[in-house]
C-alpha positions in Angstrom: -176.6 194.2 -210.2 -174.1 195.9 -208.5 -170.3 193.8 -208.5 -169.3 191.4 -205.5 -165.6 191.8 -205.8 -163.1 189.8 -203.4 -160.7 191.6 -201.5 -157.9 192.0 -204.5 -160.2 193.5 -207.2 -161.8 195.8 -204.4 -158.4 197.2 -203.3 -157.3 197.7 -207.3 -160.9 199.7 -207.9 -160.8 201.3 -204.9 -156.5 202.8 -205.5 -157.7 203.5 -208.7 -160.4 206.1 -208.0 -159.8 210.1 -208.4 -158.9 211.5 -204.8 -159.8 214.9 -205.0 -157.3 217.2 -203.0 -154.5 214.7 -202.9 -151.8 217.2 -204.0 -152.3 218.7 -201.3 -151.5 215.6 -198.8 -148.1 215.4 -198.0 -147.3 212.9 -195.6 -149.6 210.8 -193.3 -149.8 208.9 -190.0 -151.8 206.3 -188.5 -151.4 205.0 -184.8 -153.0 201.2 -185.9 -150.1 201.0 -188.4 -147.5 202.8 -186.6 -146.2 203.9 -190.2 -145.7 206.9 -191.8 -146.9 207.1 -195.5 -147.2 209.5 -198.8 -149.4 208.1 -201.3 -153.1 209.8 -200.6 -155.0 207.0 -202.3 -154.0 205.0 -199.0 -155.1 207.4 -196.7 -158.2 205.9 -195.4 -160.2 205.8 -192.3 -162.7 203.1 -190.9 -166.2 203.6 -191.4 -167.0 202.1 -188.0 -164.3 204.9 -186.2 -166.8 206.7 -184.4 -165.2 210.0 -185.0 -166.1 209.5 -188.6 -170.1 208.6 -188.2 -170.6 210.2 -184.2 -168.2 212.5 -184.9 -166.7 211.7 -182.0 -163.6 213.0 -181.2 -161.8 215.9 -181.4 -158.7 217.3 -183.5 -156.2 220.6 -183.4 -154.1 222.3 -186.3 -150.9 223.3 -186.2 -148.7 225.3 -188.7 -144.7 224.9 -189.9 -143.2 227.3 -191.7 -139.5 227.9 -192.8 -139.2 223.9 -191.6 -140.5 225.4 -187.8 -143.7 224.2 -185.8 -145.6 227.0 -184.4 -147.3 226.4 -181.1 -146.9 222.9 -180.4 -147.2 222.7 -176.4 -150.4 225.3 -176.8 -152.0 222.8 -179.3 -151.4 220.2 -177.2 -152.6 221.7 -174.2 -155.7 222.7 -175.9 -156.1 218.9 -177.3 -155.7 217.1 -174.3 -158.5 219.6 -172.5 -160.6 218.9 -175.2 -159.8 215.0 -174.8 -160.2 214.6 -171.4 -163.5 217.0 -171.4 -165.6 214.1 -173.7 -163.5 211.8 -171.7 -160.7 210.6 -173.9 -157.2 209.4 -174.0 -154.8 209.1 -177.0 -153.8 205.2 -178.1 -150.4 206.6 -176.9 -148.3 209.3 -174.5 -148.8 212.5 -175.4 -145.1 212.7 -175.0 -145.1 210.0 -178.3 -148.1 211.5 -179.9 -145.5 215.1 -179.5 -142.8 212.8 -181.4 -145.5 212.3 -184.1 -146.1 215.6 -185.3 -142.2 216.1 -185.8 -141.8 212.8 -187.6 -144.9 213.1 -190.0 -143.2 216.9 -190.6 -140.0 215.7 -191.6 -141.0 213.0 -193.9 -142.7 215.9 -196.2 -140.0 216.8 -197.2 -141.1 221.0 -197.0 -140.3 223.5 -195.6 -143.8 224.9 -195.2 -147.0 223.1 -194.6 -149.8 222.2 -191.5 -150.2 219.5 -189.8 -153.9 218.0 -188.6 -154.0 215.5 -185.7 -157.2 213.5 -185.7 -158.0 211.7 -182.1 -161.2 209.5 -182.3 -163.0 207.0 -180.4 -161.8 204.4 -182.5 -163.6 202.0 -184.8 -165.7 199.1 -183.5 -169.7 199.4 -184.6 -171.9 201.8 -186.0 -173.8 202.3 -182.4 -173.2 205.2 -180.2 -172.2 203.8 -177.0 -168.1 204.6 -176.2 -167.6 201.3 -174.9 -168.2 199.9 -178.8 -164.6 201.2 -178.8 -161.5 199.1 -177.6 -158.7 201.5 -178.7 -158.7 205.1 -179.4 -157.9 206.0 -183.4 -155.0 208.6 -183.8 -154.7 210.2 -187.7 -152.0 212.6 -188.2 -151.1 214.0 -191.9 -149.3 217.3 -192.7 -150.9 219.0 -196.1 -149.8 222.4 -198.0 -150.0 225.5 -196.7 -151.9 228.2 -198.6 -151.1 231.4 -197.4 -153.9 234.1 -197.5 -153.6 236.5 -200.6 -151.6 239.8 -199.6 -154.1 241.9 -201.1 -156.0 240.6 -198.0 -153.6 242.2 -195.9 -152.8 245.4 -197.5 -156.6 246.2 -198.7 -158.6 243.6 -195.7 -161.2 241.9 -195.5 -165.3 241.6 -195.3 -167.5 239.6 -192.9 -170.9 239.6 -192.0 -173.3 238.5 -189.0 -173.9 234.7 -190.2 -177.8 233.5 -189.4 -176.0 230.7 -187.5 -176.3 231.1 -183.5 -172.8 230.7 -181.9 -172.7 226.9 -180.5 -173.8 226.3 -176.8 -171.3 227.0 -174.5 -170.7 223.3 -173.4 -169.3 222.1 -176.8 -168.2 225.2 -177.9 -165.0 225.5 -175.5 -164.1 221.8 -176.9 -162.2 221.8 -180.4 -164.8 218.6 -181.4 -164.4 217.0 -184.9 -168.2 218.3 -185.0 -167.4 221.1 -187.4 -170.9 220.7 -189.4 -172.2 224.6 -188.0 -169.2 225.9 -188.7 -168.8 224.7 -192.4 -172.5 226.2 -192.9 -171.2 229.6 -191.8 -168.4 229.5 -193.9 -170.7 228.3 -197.2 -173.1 231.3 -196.4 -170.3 233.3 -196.5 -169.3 232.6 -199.9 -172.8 232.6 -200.7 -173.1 236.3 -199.9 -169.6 237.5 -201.0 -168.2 237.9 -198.0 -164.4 236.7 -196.4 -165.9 235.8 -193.2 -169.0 235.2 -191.0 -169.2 235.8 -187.4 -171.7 234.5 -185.1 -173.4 236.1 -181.8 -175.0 234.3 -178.7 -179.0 235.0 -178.1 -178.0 238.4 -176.5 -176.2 239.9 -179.6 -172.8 239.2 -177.7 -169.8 238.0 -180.3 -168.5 234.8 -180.3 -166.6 234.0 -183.6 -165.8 233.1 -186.7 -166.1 229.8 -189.0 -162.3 228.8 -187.4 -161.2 232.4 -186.4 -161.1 234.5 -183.3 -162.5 237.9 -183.7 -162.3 241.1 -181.4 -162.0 245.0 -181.4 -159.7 247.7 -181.2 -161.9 250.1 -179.6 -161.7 254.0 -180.2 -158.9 254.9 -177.3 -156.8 252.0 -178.7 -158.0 249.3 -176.4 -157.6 245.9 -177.8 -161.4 244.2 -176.3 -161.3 240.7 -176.5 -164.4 238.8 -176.0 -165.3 236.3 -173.2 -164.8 232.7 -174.7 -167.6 231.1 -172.7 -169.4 230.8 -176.4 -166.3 230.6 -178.4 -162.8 228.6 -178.9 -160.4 230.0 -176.9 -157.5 230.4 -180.1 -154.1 229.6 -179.6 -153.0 232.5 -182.4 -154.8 235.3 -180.7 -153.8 234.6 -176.9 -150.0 234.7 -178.3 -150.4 237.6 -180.0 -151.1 239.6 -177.2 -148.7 237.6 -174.8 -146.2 238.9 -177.4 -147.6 242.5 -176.9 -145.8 242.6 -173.8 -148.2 244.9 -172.3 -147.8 247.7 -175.2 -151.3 248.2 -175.8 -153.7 247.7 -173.4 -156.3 244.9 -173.7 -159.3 243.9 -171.8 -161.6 240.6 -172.2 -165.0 241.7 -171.9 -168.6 240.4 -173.8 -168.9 242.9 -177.0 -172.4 243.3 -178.5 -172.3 243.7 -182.5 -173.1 247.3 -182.4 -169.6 248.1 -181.2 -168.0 246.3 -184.0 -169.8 249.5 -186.2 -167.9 252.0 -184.5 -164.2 250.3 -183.6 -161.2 251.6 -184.8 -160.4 248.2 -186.1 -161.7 244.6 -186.2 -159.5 241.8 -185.6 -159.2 238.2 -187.3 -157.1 235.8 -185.7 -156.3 232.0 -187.3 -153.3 229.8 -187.8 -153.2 230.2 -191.6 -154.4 234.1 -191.2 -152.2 234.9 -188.3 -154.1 238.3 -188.0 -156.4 239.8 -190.4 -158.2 243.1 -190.6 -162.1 243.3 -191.3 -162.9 246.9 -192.8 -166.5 246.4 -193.8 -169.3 244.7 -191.7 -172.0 243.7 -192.8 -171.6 245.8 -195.8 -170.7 249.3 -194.0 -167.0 251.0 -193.5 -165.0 250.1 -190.5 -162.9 253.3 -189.7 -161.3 254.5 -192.4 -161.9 251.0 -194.4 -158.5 250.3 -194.3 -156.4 247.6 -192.2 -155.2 249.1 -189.1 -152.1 249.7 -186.9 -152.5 247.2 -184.8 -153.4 244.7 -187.1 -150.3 245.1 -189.3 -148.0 244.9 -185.6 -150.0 241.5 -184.2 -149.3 239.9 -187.6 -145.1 241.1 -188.0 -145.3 240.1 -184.3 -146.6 236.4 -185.1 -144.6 236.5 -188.4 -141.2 237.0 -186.0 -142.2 234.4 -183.3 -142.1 232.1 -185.2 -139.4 232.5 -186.7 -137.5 233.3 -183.5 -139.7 230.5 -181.1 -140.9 227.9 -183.6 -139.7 224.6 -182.8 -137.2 223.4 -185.4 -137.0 219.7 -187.1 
């Protein structure tokens, strides 16, 4: 029989169970408690929140480095069009949710980490109707950073066409919490040996990767970025080429995968990667199979920014 166990021994048994992961879990945040705390055993999450069994709700990623938050108001931005789109509101003002990040930032204590901000429908039953809901659930918790190996930078990086169809367009422009075809691109990545799968619409046009952007440098040097009506518009790869400054030319256009064979260079963008080159597709040489020019600029261009724009705390 398995134990009834009143509330004290349950809470013992359940703090003393292995947390896999928790050294990576720096500091933590939730909106029912208002508090800020740094011990992972106590970062749990009501079975009844509907983002955790409907997955509903939706949730962004930002980066700090050198004690600097990249990108905040574009997260945001992105966040509350995401919100509003499945018709959701935070449990607080943006404005406080803004104060949030900073705080949970601070009390890690690092210089370097990112910070994932979790906005649900809240708990209140294990139906699917929104109304279940009284109050929305807000999660914040900064966790370490792991920077990409810099043999990935000076050698690059593989990738193949995932089986995986790129999501319909209607949820794939919202940043949902609904992550389960992504995380079975990236396992049949691994599967196969390669750094990164990329997925196409019905008509061979490229969408993206697992949680990257991808696009081409095309033969005259012509940065082509793909139309995001099947993809998530990233927040990395549109300030790269704001930071460009006009430089090199770019154009936003739907690229079928038999371009990607014969570009100059492929492009990864992400906010751990910053910007990555692919120099073999589906198992064949891009270019000269080495990263590119314009790859090794985007990335010292990101690498600056923030440095020079990031918001300090």
């Amino acid at each position: 029989m398995i134990p009834v166990l009143d509330s004290e021994e349950y809470l013992k048994k359940m703090l003393s169970v292995r947390r896999p992961g928790s050294d990576d879990v720096l500091a933590f945040y939730e909106h029912r408690l208002g508090a800020i705390c740094k011990d992972p055993k106590l970062m749990l999450m009501p079975w009844d929140d509907h983002l955790v069994h409907r997955g509903d709700g939706v949730f962004e990623t930002l980066k700090f480095t050198g004690r600097r938050m990249y990108l905040v108001e574009q997260h945001l931005k992105r966040m509350k069009r995401s919100a509003e789109t499945i018709h959701l509101q935070p449990p607080c003002t943006w404005e406080r949710l803004r104060e949030v990040l900073f705080d949970v930032a601070k009390a890690t204590g690092k210089d370097d980490g990112l910070i994932r901000v979790l906005l649900g429908r809240g708990p209140g039953g294990f139906g699917i109707a929104m109304d279940e809901c009284p109050l929305p659930s807000l999660y914040v918790v900064a966790y370490a950073l792991h920077d990409k190996p810099e043999e990935w930078y000076e050698k690059g990086v593989t990738a193949f066409r995932t089986s995986y169809p790129a999501k319909q367009s209607w949820i794939a422009t919202i940043k949902s919490v609904d992550y389960l075809p992504n995380a079975l691109m990236k396992q049949e990545a691994t599967d196969k040996g390669y750094d990164y799968p990329i997925c196409f619409d019905e008509h061979d046009f490229l969408a993206e990767g697992a949680t990257e952007n991808m696009c081409i440098v095309d033969q005259s040097g012509t940065i082509i970025v793909p139309e995001f009506d099947r993809a998530l518009a990233g927040t990395t790869l549109f300030r790269a080429l704001d930071l460009l400054d006009g430089e090199i030319p770019v154009e936003f256009r739907k690229i079928q995968e038999n371009e990607l064979y014969g570009a100059r260079e492929i492009l990864v963008f992400g906010t751990t990667a910053e910007c990555l080159s692919i120099v073999r597709y589906n198992g064949k040489p891009i270019q000269d199979v080495r990263p590119g020019a314009v790859a090794r600029k985007l990335r010292k261009l990101l690498q600056d920014d923030i440095a020079k724009n990031g918001e300090a705390f």
